[in-house]
C-alpha positions as CSV (number, residue, x, y, z in Angstrom):
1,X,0.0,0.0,0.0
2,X,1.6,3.2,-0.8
3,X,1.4,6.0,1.5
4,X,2.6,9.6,1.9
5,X,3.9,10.9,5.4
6,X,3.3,13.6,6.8
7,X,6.5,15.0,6.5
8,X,5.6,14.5,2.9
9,X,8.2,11.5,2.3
10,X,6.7,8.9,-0.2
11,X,6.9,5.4,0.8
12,X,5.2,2.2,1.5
13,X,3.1,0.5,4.3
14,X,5.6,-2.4,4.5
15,X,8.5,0.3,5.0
16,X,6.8,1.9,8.0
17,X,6.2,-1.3,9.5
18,X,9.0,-3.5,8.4
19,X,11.8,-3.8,11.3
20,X,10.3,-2.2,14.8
21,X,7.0,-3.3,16.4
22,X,4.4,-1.0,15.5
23,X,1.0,0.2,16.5
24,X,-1.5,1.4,14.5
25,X,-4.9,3.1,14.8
26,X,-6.9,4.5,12.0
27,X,-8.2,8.0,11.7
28,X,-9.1,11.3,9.7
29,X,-7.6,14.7,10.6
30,X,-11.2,16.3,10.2
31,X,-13.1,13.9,12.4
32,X,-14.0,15.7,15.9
33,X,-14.9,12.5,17.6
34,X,-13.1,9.3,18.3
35,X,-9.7,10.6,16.1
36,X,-8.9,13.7,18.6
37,X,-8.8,10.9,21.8
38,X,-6.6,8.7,19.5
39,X,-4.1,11.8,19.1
40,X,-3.7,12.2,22.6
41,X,-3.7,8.6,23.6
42,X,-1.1,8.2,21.3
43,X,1.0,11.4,22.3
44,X,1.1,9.9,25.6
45,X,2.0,6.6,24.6
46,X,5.1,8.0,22.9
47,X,6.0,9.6,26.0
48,X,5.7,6.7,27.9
49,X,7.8,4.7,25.3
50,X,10.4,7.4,25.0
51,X,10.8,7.2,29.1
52,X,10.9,3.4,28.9
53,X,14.3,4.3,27.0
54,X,13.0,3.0,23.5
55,X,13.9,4.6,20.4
56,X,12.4,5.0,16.8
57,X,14.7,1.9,15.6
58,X,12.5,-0.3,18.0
59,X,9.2,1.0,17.9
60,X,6.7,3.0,16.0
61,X,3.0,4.1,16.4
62,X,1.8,5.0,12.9
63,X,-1.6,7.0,12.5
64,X,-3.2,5.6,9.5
65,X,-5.8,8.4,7.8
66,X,-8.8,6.4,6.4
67,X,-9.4,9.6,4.2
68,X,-7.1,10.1,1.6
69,X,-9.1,12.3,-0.3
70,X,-9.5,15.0,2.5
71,X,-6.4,13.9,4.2
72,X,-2.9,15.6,3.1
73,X,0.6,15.1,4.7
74,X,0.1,19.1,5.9
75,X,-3.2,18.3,7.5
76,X,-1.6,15.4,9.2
77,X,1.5,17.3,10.1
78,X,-0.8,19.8,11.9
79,X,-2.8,17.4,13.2
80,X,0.1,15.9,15.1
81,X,1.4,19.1,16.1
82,X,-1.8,20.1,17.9
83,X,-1.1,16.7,19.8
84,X,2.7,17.0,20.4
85,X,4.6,15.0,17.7
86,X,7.7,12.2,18.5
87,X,10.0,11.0,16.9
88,X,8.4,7.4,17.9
89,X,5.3,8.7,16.2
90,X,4.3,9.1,12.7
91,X,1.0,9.5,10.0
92,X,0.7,8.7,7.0
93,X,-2.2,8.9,4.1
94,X,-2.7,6.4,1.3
95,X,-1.8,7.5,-2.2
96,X,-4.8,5.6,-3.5
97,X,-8.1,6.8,-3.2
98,X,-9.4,3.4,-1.8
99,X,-6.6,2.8,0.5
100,X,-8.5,3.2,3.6
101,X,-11.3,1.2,2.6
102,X,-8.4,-1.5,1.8
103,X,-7.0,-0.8,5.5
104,X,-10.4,-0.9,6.7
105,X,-11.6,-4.2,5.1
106,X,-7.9,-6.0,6.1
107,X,-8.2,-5.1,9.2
108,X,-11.5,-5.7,9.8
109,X,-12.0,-2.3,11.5
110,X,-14.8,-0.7,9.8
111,X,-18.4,0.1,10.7
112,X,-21.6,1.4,8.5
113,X,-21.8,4.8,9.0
114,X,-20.6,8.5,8.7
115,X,-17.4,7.6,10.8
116,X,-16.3,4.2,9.7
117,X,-13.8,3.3,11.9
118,X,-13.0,2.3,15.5
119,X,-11.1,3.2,18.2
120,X,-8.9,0.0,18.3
121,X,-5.2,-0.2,18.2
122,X,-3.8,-2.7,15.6
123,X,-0.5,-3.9,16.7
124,X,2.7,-5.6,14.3
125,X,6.0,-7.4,14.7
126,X,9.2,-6.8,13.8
127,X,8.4,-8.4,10.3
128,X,5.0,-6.0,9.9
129,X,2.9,-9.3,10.7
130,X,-0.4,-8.1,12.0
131,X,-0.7,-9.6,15.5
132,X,-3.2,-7.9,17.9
133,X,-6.1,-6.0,18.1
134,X,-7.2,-4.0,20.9
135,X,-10.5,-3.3,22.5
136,X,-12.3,0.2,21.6
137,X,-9.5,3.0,22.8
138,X,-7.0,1.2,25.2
139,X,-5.2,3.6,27.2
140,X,-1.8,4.7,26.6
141,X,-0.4,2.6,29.5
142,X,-1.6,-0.3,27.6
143,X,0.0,0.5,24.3
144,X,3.2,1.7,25.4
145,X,3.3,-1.9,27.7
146,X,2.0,-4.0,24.7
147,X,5.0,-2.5,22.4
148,X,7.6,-2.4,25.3
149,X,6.8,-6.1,26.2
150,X,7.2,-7.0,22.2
151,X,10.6,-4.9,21.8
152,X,12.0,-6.6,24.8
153,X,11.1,-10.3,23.8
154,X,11.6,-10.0,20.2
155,X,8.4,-9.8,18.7
């Protein structure tokens, strides 16, 4: 699936995932429900890693927009900066206009309605391997202790 960042690099979902265990959530800079809790759980949880002494090369949470239509790597650069951006922490848009509604459908994350998505964390292995998904909005203790344990153990 290729993607743009937000810092406006070009690349490729395996690339983001590839190498470092990674969570992901979906979302849409303009949503003004579910997304702007998602931000700040995942600010947090970057904190949280950062303190636990891991670094980029070893983790990453990725913020997947679902709306690549409305959805530009500006938008999602202000978007993070409005929730306190890390180096541990990254978005990214498909290039495709159905790329979300592939994410969606692969990782069985949507719902019928005007907000298709959930709240529910979507975590990989080292080899991008999709291998947990979370409850409705875990907390950023949770995250940040799902991705330590799976750094630590080699996951």
């Amino acid at each position: 699936l290729k993607m743009i960042t937000h810092g406006g690099q070009a690349t490729d979902l395996r690339r983001l995932l590839d190498g470092r265990v990674c969570a992901l959530q979906l979302m849409f800079t303009s949503c003004s429900a579910t997304c702007p809790i998602q931000g700040a759980v995942f600010a947090d949880a970057a904190k949280r890693l950062a303190s636990a002494g891991l670094e980029a090369r070893a983790v990453r949470l990725l913020s997947f927009s679902i709306d690549p239509l409305g959805d530009t790597p500006q938008a999602l650069s202000t978007w993070m900066r409005q929730h306190g951006p890390s180096p541990l922490w990254h978005a990214a848009v498909p290039v495709h206009p159905d790329g979300g509604q592939q994410m969606l459908e692969f990782l069985r994350a949507g719902r019928p309605g005007p907000d298709p998505h959930t709240g529910q964390v979507h975590v990989f292995d080292r080899r991008g391997r999709w291998i947990f998904k979370s409850a409705d909005l875990p907390s950023s203790r949770e995250i940040a202790h799902w991705l330590t344990t799976a750094a630590r153990t080699g996951g």
